[in-house]
C-alpha positions in Angstrom: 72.5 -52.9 13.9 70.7 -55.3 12.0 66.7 -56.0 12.5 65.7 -59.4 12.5 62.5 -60.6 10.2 60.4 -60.4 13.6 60.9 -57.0 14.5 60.8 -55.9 10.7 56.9 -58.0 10.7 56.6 -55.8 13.8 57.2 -52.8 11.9 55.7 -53.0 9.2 52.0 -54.1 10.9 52.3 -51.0 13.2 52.9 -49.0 10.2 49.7 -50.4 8.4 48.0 -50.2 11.8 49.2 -46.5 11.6 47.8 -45.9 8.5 44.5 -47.6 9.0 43.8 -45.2 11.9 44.6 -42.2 9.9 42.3 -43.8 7.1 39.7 -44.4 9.4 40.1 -40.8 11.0 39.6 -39.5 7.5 36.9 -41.1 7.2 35.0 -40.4 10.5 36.0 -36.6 9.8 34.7 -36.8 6.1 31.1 -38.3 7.5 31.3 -35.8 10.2 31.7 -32.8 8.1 29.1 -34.0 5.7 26.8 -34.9 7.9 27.3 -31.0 9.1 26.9 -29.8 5.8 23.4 -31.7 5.0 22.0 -30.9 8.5 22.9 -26.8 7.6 21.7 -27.2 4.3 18.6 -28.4 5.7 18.2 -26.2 8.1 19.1 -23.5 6.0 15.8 -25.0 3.6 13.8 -25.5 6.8 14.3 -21.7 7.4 14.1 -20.5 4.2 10.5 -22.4 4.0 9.8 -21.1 7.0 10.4 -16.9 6.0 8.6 -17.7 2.3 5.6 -19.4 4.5 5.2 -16.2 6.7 6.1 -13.8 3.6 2.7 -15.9 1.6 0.6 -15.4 4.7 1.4 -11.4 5.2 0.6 -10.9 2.1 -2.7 -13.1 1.9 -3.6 -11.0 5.2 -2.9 -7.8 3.1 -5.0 -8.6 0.3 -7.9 -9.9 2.2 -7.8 -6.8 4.1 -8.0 -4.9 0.9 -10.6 -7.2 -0.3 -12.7 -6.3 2.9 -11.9 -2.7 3.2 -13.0 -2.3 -1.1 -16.4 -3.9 -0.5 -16.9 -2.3 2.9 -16.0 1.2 0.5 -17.9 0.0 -2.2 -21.4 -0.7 0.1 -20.8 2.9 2.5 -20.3 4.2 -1.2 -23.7 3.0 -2.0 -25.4 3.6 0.9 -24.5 6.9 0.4 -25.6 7.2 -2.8 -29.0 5.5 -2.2 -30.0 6.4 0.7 -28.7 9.4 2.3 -29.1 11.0 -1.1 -32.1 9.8 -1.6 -33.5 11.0 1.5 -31.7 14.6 1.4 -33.3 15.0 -2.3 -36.4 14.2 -0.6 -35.9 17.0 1.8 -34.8 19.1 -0.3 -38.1 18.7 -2.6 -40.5 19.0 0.3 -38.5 22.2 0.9 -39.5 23.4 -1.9 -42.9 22.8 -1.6 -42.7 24.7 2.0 -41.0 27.7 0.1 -44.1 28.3 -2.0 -46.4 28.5 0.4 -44.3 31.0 2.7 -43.7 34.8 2.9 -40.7 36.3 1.2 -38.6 37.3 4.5 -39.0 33.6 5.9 -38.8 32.0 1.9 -35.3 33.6 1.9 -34.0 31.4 4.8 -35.6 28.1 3.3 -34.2 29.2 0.1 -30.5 29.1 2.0 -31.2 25.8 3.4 -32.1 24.6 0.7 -28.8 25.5 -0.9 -26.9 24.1 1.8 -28.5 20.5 1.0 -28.3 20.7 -2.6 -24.6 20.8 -1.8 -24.4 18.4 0.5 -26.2 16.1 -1.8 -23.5 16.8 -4.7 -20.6 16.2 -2.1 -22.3 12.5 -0.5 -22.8 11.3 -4.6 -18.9 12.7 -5.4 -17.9 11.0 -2.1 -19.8 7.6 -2.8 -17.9 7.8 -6.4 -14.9 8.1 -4.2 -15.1 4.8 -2.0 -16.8 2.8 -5.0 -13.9 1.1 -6.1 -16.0 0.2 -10.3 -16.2 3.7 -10.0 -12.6 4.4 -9.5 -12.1 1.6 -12.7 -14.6 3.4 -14.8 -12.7 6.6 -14.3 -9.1 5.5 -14.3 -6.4 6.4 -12.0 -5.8 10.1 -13.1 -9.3 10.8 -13.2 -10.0 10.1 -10.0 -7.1 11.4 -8.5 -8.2 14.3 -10.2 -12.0 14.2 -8.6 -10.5 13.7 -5.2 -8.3 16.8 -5.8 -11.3 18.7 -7.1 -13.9 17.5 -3.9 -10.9 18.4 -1.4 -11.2 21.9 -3.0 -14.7 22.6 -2.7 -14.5 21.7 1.3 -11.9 24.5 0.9 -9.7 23.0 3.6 -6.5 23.0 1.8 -5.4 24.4 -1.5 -4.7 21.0 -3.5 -3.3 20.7 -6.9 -2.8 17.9 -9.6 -0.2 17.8 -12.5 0.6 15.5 -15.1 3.7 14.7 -16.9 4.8 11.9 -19.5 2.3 10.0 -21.6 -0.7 8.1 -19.6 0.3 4.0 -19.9 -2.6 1.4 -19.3 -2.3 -0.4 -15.1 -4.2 -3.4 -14.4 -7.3 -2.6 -12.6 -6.8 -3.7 -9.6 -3.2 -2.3 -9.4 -4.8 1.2 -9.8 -7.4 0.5 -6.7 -4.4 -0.1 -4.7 -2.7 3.2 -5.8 -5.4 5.3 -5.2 -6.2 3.5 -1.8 -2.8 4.5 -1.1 -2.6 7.9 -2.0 -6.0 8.6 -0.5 -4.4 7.6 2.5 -1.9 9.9 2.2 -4.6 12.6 1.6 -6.4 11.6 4.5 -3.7 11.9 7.0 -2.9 15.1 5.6 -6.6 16.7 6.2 -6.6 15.1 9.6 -2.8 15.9 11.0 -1.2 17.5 9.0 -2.5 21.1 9.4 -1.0 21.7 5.9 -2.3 25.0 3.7 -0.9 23.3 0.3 -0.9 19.8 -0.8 0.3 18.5 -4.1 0.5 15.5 -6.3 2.4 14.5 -9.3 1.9 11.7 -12.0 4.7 11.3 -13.9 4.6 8.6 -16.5 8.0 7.1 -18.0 8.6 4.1 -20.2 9.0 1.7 -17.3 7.2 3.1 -14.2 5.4 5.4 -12.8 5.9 7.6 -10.5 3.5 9.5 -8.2 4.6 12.0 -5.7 2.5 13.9 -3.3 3.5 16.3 -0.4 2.5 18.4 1.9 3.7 21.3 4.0 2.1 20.7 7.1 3.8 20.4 10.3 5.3 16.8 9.9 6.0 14.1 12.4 9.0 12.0 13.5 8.9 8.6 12.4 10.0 7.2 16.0 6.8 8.2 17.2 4.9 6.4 14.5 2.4 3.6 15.7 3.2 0.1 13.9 -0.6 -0.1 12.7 -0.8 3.5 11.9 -2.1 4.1 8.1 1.3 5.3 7.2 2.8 1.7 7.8 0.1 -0.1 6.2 0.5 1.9 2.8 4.2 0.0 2.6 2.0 -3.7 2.9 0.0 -2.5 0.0 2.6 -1.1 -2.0 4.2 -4.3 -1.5 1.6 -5.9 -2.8 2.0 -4.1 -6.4 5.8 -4.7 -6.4 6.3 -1.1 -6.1 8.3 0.9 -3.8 7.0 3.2 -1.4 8.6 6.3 0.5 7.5 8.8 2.8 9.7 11.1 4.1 8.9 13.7 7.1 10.1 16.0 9.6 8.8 18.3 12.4 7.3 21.8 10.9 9.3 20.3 7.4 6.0 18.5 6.1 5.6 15.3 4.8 6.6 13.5 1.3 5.3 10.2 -0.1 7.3 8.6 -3.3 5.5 5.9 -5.0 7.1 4.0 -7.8 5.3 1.8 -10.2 6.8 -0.4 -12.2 5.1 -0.5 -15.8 5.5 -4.0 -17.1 4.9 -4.9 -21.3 1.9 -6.9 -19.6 1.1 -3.6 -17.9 0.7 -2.2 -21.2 -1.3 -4.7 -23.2 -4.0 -5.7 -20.5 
């Protein structure tokens, strides 16, 4: 059957009508799709902005926390020193001026007490040392882990021990604070929960970090009972701040473990 012009126009127009739609479809779908794709890419930006924001603001918090908490060390450290010191030298003096003027069975006791201050006064100036955070920069990091490890000794709580391996690289100053702060921490906990009768620590220095690793063997804990602003938590937010990666492993009546791990950068070495 043959088609006439008329019905061949027909044709042909619904064919082109045909493909504008399609076209048009095309590019509704296209606009659609992109429009998806720039709103998720900008919501994915909005998001990311979002996470960066709250990571700059913990870690602002953390290191004006460790700003406050140094110079609140550094002025108990020299109250210590000051005046507590001060005034248990002065006792200790007009002790001895009371001494000499007593009898021999009663100049015995005063003699004692006497004793008993002069150590106290060499434990308050070892602490203040301790919590002075120049002090800790005059010393270095080994040396005062070492004069920690030596003052927990003399209280003759726990039986702590120090050891060295690897060749000592230069850390920033305040990098060192932080580590100390961290592992005096650590300590801390030990003395107070721990009930441990050995605790250890271990510097070992490699080309490219450092590692320190102290343990215990007290009785332990499980970490689901662990309190979100417990001392053990807070170590991670300073290690964080150091770009170093911090461990502590524990179970019940197993004792406790802390890994820290330093990285040693060529700026490291050449501050």
């Amino acid at each position: 059957m043959v088609q006439t012009s008329e019905q061949l126009v027909s044709t042909d127009a619904e064919r082109y009508l045909l493909i504008y739609m399609i076209a048009v479809l095309v590019i509704v779908t296209g606009l659609v799709i992109l429009f998806f794709i720039i709103f998720q890419k900008r919501k994915n930006k909005l998001l990311l902005d979002k996470i960066q924001r709250e990571r700059e603001f913990e870690e602002t918090l953390v290191t004006t926390q460790t700003e406050i908490q140094e110079q609140t060390l550094k002025n108990v450290g020299q109250e210590l020193h000051d005046n507590v010191g001060q005034l248990l030298s002065v006792a200790n003096m007009q002790l001895s001026l009371v001494s000499s003027l007593m009898q021999d069975s009663v100049k015995k006791k005063v003699d004692d007490t006497k004793a008993v201050i002069g150590d106290a006064i060499k434990e308050i100036r070892s602490l203040s040392k301790v919590l002075n955070s120049e002090v800790i920069l005059n010393f270095g990091l080994n040396q005062s882990i070492k004069n920690e490890i030596d003052r927990i000794n003399r209280l003759k709580t726990i039986d702590a021990e120090m050891t060295l391996e690897g060749l000592e690289n230069e850390i920033q100053n305040k990098d060192a604070i932080i580590m100390f702060r961290i592992f005096q921490e650590f300590l801390s906990n030990t003395i107070k929960y721990a009930e441990a009768r050995t605790f250890t620590v271990n510097l070992n220095y490699l080309n490219d970090k450092l590692i320190i690793t102290a343990k215990d063997d007290g009785k332990g804990f499980d970490f689901k009972n662990v309190e979100k602003g417990s001392g053990l938590i807070n170590m991670r937010d300073r290690a964080a701040l150091i770009n170093s990666k911090l461990s502590i492993t524990s179970q019940p009546n197993k004792g406790t473990k802390l890994e820290l791990v330093y990285p040693i950068t060529k700026v490291n070495q050449t501050t």
